[in-house]
Backbone as CSV, one residue per row, in Angstrom:
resi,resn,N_x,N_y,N_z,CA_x,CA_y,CA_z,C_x,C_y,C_z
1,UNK,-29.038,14.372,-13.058,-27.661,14.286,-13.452,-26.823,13.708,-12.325
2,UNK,-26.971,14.161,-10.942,-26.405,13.561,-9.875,-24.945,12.751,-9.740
3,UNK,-24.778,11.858,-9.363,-23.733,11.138,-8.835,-22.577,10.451,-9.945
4,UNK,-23.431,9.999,-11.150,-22.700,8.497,-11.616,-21.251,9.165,-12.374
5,UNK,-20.937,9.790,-12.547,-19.405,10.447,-12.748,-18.632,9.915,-11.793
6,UNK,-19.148,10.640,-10.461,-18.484,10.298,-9.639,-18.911,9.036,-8.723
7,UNK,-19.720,8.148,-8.959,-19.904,6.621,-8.599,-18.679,6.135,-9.964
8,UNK,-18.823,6.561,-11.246,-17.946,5.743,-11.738,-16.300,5.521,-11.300
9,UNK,-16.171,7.076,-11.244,-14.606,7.150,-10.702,-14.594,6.283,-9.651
10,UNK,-15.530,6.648,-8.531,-15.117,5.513,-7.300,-14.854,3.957,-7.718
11,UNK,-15.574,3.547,-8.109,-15.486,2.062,-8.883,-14.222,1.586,-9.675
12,UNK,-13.525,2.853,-10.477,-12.072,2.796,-10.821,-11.389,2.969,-9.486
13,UNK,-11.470,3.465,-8.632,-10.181,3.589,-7.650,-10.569,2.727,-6.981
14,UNK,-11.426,2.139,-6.524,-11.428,0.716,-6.267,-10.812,-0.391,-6.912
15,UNK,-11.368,-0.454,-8.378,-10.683,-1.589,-8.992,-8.768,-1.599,-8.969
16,UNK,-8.761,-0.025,-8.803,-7.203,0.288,-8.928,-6.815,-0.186,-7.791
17,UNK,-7.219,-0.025,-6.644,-6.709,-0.350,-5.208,-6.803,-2.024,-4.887
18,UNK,-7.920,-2.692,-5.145,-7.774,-4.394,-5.315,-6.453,-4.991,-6.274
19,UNK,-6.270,-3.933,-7.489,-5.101,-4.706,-8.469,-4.066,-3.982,-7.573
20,UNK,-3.388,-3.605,-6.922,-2.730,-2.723,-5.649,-2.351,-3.880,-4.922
21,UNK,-3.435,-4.232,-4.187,-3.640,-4.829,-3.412,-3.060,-6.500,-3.838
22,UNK,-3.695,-6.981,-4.641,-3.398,-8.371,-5.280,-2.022,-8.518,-5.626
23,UNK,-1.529,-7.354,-6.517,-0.154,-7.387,-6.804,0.959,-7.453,-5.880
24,UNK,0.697,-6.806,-4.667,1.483,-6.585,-3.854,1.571,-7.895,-3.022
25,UNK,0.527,-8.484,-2.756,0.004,-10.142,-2.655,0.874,-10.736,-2.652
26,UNK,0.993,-10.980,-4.358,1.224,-11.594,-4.742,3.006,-11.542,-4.768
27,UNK,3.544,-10.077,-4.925,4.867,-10.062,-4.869,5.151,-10.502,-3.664
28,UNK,4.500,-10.301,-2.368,5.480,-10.635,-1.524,5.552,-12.161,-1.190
29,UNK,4.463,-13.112,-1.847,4.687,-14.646,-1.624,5.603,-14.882,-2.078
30,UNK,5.579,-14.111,-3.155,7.026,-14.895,-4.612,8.314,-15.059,-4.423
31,UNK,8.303,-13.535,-3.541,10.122,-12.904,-3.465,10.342,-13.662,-2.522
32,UNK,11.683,-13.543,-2.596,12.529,-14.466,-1.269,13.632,-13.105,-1.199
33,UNK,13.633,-12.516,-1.861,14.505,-11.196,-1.402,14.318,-10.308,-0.053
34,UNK,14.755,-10.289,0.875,13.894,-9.239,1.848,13.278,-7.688,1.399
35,UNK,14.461,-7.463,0.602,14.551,-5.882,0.242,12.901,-5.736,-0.762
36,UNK,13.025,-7.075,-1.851,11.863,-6.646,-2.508,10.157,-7.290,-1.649
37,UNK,10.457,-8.311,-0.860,9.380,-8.487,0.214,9.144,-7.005,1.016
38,UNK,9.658,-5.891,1.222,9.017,-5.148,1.797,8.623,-4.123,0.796
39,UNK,9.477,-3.688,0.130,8.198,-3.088,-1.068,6.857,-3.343,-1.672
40,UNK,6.808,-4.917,-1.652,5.931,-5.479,-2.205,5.087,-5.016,-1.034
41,UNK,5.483,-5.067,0.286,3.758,-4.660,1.598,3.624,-3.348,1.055
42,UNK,4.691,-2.683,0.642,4.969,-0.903,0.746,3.587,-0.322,-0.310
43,UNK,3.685,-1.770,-1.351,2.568,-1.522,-2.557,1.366,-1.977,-2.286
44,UNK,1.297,-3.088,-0.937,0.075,-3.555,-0.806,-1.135,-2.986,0.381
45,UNK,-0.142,-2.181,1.201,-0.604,-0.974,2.313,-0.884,0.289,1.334
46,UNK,-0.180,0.856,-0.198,-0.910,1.584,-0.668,-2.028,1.367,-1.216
47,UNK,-2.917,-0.121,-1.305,-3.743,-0.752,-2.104,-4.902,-0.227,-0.868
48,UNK,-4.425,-0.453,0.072,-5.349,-0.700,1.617,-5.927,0.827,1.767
49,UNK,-5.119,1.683,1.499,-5.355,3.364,1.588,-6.946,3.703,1.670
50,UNK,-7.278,3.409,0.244,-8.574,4.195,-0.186,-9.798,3.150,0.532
51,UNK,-9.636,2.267,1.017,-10.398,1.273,1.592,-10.654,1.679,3.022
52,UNK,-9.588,2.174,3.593,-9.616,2.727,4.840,-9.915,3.856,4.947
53,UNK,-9.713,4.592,4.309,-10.117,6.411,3.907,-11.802,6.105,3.959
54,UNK,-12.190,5.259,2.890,-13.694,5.121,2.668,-14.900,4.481,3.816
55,UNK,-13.952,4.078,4.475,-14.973,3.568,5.478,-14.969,4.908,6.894
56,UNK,-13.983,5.579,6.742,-13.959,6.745,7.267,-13.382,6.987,8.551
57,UNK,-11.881,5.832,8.569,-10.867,5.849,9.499,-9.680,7.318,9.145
58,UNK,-10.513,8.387,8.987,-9.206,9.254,9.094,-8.053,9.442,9.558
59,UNK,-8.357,8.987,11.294,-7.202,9.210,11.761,-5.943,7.785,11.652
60,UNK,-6.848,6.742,11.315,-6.034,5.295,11.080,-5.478,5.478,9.886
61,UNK,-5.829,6.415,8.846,-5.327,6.475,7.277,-3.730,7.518,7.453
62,UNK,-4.361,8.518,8.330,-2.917,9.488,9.002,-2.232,8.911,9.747
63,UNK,-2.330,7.949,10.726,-1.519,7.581,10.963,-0.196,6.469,10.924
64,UNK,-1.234,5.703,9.592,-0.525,4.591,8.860,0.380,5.425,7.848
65,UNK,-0.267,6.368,6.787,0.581,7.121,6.104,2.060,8.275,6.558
66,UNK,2.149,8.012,8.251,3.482,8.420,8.557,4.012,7.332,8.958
67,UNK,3.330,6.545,9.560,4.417,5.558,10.221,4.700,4.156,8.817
68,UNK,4.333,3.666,8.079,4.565,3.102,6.993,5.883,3.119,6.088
69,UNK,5.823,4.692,6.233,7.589,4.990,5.148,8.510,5.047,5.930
70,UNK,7.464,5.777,7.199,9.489,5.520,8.167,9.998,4.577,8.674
71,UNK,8.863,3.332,9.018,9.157,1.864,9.315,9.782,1.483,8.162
72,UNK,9.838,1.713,6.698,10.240,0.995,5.726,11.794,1.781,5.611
73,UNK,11.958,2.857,5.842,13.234,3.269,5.987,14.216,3.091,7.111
74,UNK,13.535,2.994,8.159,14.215,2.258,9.860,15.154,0.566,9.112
75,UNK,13.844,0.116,8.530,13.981,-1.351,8.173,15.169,-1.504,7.108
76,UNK,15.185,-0.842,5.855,15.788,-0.517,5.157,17.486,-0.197,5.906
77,UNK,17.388,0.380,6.739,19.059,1.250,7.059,19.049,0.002,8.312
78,UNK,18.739,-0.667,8.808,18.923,-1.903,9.538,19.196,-2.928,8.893
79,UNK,19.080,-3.572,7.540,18.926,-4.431,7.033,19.774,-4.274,5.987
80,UNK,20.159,-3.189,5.436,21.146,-2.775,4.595,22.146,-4.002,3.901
81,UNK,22.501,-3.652,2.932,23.586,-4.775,1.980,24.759,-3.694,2.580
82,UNK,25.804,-5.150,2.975,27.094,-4.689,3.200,28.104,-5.032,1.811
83,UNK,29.028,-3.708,1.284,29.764,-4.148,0.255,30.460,-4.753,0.918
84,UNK,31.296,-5.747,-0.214,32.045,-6.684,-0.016,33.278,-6.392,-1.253
């Protein structure tokens, strides 16, 4: 009985993490917006996650998953839209 449940799931969170990955790709060539160019990495560093988890960078997966949102919020309150 062994593994293939869970070989299959892996194979979905893979495929989930490449379409992650591609999408986020792909948004950030497209945009010319800054605001949506960094979401688009925000989606393509969550694509990168399980890729890095799996090869068994724990501490590179912890330490991207703090510094990632607060760089995107530093960036965010620096870059800010001024009303007019």
């Amino acid at each position: 009985m062994g593994g293939g449940y869970q070989e299959t799931m892996n194979d979905v969170v893979m495929v989930a993490s490449v379409i992650l990955i591609l999408t986020g790709m792909t948004a950030a060539i497209f945009n010319r917006d800054p605001f949506d160019k960094l979401i688009s990495l925000s989606v393509l560093i969550a694509g990168v996650f399980p890729f890095i988890i799996e090869r068994g960078f724990l501490d590179v997966a912890i330490a991207t998953a703090l510094i990632a949102p607060l760089s995107t919020i530093f960036t965010l309150m620096v870059c800010r839209r001024v009303q007019v």
